[in-house]
C-alpha positions in Angstrom: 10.5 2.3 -31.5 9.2 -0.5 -29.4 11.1 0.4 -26.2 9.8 4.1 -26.7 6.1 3.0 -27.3 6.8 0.5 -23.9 8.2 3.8 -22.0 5.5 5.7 -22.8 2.6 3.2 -21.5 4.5 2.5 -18.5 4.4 6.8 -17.6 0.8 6.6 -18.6 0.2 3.1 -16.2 1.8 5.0 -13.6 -0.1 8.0 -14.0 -3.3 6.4 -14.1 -2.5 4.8 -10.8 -1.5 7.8 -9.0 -5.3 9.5 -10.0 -7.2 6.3 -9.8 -5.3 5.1 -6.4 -5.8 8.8 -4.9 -9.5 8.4 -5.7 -9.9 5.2 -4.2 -7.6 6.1 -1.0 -9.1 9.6 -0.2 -13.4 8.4 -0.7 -13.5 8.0 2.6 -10.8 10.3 4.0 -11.9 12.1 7.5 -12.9 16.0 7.0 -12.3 18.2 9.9 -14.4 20.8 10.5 -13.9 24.2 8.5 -13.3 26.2 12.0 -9.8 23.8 12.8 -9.0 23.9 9.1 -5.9 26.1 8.9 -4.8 28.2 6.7 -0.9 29.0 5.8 0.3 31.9 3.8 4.0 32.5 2.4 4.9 36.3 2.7 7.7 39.3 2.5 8.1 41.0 5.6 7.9 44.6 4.5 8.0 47.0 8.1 8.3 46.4 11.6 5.7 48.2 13.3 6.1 47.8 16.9 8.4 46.0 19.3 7.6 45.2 22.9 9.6 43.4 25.3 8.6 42.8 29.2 10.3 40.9 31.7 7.9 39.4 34.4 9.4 36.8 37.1 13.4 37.1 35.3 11.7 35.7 32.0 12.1 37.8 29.0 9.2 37.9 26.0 8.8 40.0 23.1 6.4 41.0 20.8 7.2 41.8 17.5 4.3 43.2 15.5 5.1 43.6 11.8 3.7 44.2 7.7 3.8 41.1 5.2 3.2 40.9 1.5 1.6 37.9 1.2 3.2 35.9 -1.4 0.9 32.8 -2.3 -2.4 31.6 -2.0 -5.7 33.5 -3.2 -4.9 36.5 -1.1 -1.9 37.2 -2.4 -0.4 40.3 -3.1 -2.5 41.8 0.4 -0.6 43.3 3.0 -1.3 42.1 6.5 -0.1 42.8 10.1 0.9 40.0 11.9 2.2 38.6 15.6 5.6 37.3 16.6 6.1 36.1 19.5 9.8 35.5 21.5 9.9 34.1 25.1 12.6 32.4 26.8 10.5 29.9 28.4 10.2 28.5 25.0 13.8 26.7 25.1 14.2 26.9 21.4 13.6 30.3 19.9 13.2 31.5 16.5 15.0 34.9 16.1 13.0 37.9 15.7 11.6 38.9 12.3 13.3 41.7 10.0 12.8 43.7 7.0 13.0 41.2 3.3 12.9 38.0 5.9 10.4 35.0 3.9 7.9 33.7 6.5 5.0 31.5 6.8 2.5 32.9 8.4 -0.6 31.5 9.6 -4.2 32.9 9.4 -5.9 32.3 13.0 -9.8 31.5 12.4 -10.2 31.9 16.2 -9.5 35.6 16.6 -8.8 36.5 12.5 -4.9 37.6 13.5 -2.2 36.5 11.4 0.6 35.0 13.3 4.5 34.5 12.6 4.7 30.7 11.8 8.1 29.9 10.7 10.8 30.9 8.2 10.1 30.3 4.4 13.2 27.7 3.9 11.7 25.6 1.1 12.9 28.0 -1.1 16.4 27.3 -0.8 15.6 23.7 -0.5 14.4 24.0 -3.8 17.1 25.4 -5.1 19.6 23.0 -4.2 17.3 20.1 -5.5 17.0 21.8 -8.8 20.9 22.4 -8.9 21.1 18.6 -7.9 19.1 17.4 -10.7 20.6 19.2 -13.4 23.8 17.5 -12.5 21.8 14.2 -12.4 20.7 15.2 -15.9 24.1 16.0 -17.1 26.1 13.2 -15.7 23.5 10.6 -16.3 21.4 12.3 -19.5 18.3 9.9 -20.2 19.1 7.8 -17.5 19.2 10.4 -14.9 16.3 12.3 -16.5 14.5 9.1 -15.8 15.2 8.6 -12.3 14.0 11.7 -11.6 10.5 10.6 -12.8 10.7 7.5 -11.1 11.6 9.6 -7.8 8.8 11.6 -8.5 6.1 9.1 -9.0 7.1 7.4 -5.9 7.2 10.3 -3.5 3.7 11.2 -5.1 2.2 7.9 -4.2 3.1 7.9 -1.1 1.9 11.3 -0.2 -1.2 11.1 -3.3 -2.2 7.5 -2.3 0.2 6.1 0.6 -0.9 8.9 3.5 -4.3 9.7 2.5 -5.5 6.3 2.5 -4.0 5.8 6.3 -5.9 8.8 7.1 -8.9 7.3 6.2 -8.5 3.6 7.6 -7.6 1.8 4.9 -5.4 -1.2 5.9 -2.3 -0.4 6.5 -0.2 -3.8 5.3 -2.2 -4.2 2.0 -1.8 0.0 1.3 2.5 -0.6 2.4 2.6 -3.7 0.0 0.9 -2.2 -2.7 3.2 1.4 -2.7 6.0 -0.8 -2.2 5.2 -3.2 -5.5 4.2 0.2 -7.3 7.3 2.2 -6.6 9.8 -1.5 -7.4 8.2 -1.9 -10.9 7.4 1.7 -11.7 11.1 2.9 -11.3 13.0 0.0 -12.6 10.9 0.1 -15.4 11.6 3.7 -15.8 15.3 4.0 -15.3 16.1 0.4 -16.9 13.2 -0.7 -19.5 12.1 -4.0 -20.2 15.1 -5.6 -19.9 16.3 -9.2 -18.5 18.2 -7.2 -16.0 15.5 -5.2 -15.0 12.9 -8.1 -14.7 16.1 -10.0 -12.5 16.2 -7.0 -10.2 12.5 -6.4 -10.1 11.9 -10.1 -9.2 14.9 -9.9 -6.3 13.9 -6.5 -5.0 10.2 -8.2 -4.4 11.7 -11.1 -3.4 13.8 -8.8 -0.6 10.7 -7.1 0.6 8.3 -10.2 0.9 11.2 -11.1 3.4 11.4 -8.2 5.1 7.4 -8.0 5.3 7.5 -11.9 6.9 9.9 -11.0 9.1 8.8 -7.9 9.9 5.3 -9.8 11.4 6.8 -11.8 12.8 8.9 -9.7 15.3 5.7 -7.8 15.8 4.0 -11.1 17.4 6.7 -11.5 19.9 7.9 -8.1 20.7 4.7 -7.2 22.2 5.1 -3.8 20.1 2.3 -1.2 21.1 2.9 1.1 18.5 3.2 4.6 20.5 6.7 5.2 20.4 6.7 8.9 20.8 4.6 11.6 21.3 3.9 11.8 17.5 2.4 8.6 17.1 0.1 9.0 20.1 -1.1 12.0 18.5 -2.1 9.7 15.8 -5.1 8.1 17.9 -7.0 11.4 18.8 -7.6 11.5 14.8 -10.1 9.1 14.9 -11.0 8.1 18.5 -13.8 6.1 17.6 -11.8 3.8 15.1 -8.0 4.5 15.9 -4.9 4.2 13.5 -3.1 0.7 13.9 0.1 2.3 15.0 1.9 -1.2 15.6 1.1 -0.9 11.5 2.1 2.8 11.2 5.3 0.6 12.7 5.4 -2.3 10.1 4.8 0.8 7.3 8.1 2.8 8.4 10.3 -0.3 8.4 9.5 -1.7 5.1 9.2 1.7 3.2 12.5 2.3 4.5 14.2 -0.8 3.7 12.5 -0.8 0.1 15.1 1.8 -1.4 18.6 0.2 0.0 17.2 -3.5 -0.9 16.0 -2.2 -4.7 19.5 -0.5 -4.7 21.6 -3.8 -4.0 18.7 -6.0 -6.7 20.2 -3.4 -9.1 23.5 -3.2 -8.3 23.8 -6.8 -8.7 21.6 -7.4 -11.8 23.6 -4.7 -13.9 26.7 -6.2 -12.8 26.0 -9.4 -13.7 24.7 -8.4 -17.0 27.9 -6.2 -18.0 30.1 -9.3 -17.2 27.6 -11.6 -19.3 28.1 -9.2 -22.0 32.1 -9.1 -22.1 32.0 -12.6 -21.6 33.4 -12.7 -18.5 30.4 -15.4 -17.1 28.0 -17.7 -19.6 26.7 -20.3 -17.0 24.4 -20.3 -14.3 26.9 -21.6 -11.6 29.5 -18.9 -13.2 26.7 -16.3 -12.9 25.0 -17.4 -9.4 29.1 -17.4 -8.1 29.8 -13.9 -9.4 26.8 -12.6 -8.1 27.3 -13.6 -4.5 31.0 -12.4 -4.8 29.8 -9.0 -5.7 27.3 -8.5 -3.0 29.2 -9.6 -0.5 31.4 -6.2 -0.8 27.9 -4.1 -1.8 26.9 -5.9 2.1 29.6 -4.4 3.9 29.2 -0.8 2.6 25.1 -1.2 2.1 24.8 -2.1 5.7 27.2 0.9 7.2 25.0 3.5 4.8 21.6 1.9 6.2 22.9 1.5 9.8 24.3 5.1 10.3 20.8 6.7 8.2 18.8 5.3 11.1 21.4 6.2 13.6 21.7 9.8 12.4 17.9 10.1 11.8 17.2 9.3 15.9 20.7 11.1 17.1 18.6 13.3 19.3 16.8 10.3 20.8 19.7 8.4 21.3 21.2 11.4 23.4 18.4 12.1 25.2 18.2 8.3 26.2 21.4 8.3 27.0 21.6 11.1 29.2 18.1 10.3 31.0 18.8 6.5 31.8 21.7 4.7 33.1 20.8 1.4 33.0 21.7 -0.7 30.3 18.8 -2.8 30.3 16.3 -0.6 30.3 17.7 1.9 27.7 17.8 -1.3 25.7 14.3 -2.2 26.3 12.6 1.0 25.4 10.3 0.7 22.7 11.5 3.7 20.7 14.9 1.7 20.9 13.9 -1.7 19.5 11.9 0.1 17.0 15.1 1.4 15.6 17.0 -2.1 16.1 13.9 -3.2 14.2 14.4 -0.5 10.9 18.1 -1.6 10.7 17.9 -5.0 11.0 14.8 -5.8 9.0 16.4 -3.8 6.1 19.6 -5.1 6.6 18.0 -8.6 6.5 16.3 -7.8 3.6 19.3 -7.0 2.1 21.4 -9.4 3.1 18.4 -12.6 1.4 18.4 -10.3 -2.0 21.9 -10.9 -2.9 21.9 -14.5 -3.3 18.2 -14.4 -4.7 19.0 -11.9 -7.5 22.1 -13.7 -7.8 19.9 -16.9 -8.7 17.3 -15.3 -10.8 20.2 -13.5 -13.1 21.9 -16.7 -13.6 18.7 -18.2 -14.6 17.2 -15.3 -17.1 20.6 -14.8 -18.5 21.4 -18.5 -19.4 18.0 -18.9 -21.2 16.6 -17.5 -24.3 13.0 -17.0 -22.8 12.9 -14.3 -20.5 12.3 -10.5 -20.8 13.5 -8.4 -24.1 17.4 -8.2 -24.8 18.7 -4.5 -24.7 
């Protein structure tokens, strides 16, 4: 009863700082004006009306001009006419519409035309997640049903509280720490409960990120880091011209949120390990316990680094070609910002992880060898 009553204020903590966080991060959040506010509508396509295709100076465009049903918003159910438009001097194409094809398509204030705006693809997206859940939920019952929650309150503060309050100029560091301690406590006490194990991976996972964070700054002091990696992040600065996004933050932001999952993953990994053994007997002292722990996260390292290594190389493949095909020198490839911002993500992480083993390792031998400490399970 007393773990149910504890579960139950920690979902009603977390949603109270979801609404009250979103408050606080969107008071002052820039407001463009209503003519460049966009508007996006799902829809059937139900005809194709017309079809034109020219070729002026050997490059081939065509118009397709076709019915939707839109599907969401508050003019749903209208039909509407809308634009496609196919070119090859675009050099990646989306193929022309048919009849039943899902679309986004997007309501033009400047001459009130609908145009073709992509594919509808969420849906199957959504599909799959569901499917992936109910495994979760299966394989994992409560447990799983849990992480789910604490999956979904994350990914809502950081797109509730996290993004918002960027937009608005909210400091950047304090707003990354502050998702980062929300999303560590918020899921482990979630998915584990208050538990010895969960306060010794809580306490580690922190302990990881603090690292990470210290690091992290001070890289950025002598990498001489400007922040505009690509043409994404320079974007960034025409939001507010007069006081512009810190993008070498926007940089420190990225690295730590993505090192936060892989470190709270090996804090875990470790903590219930040690516990499990603690419980069969297996280790009763703090030197057994410290040992044990080190032991079993030096084979997590090897595996943990490979998955957090080849993430950040599969996330930037196209880069990495690109780079590779546009610059021959060694050195200077090396040297690129968008490069050591990537050495940066893996190696910051990896660092983190690498300092959480042996600090969880320390804090489980400590909690577990004495009485006072979190609740049993």
């Amino acid at each position: 009863m007393r773990e149910r009553i504890f579960y139950i204020c920690v979902i009603v903590l977390s949603i109270a700082f979801l609404f009250i966080g979103n408050r606080i991060a969107t008071s002052d959040l820039y407001q463009l004006e209503e003519y460049y506010q966009l508007n996006f509508y799902n829809g059937v396509v139900t005809e194709i009306l017309e079809r034109n295709e020219e070729v002026i100076w050997d490059t081939r465009s065509v118009e397709v001009i076709f019915e939707t049903r839109l599907t969401s918003g508050g003019r749903r159910g209208e039909i509407i006419v809308a634009e496609q438009m196919v070119a090859d001097f675009f050099l990646v194409n989306e193929r022309e519409v048919s009849v039943g094809d899902r679309v986004v398509v997007l309501d033009a204030p400047w001459d009130n035309t609908f145009y073709f705006s992509d594919f509808n693809r969420i849906n199957y997206i959504a599909v799959i997640g569901i499917v992936f859940f109910a495994l979760i939920i299966l394989f994992a019952k409560m447990k799983g049903f849990n992480a789910i929650i604490a999956l979904g309150f994350t990914c809502l503060a950081i797109f509730w509280i996290f993004i918002p309050a960027i937009l608005a100029g909210k400091n950047i560091y304090v707003t990354t720490i502050i998702i980062c301690v929300y999303a560590i406590i918020s899921t482990l006490l979630i998915v584990i409960g208050p538990s010895k194990k969960a306060l010794s991976a809580m306490l580690g996972c922190l302990g990881g990120v603090i690292i990470a964070g210290i690091l992290m700054l001070t890289l950025d002091s002598f990498l001489q880091l400007t922040g505009g990696v690509d043409r994404d992040t320079e974007f960034l600065l025409l939001l507010h011209p007069e006081d512009p996004i810190n993008l070498r933050a926007i940089i420190f932001a990225g690295v730590i949120l993505g090192a936060v999952g892989a470190i709270m993953d090996v804090a875990m990994s470790i903590s219930s390990s040690l516990w499990e053994l603690k419980e069969t007997g297996g280790v009763s002292d703090f030197s057994s316990i410290l040992k044990s722990g080190i032991n079993i996260g030096k084979d997590i390292l090897g595996t943990m680094l490979n998955t957090l290594i080849l993430a950040y190389i599969g996330s930037s493949l196209s880069l990495i070609l690109l780079l590779n095909a546009n610059t021959t020198d060694l050195i200077a490839l090396l040297n690129r910002e968008m490069i050591i911002v990537e050495f940066l993500r893996a190696l910051v992480g990896s660092f983190g992880m690498l300092l959480t083993i042996p600090l969880t390792a320390g804090i489980c031998g400590w909690l577990y060898t004495n009485a006072f400490g979190a609740v049993e399970e």
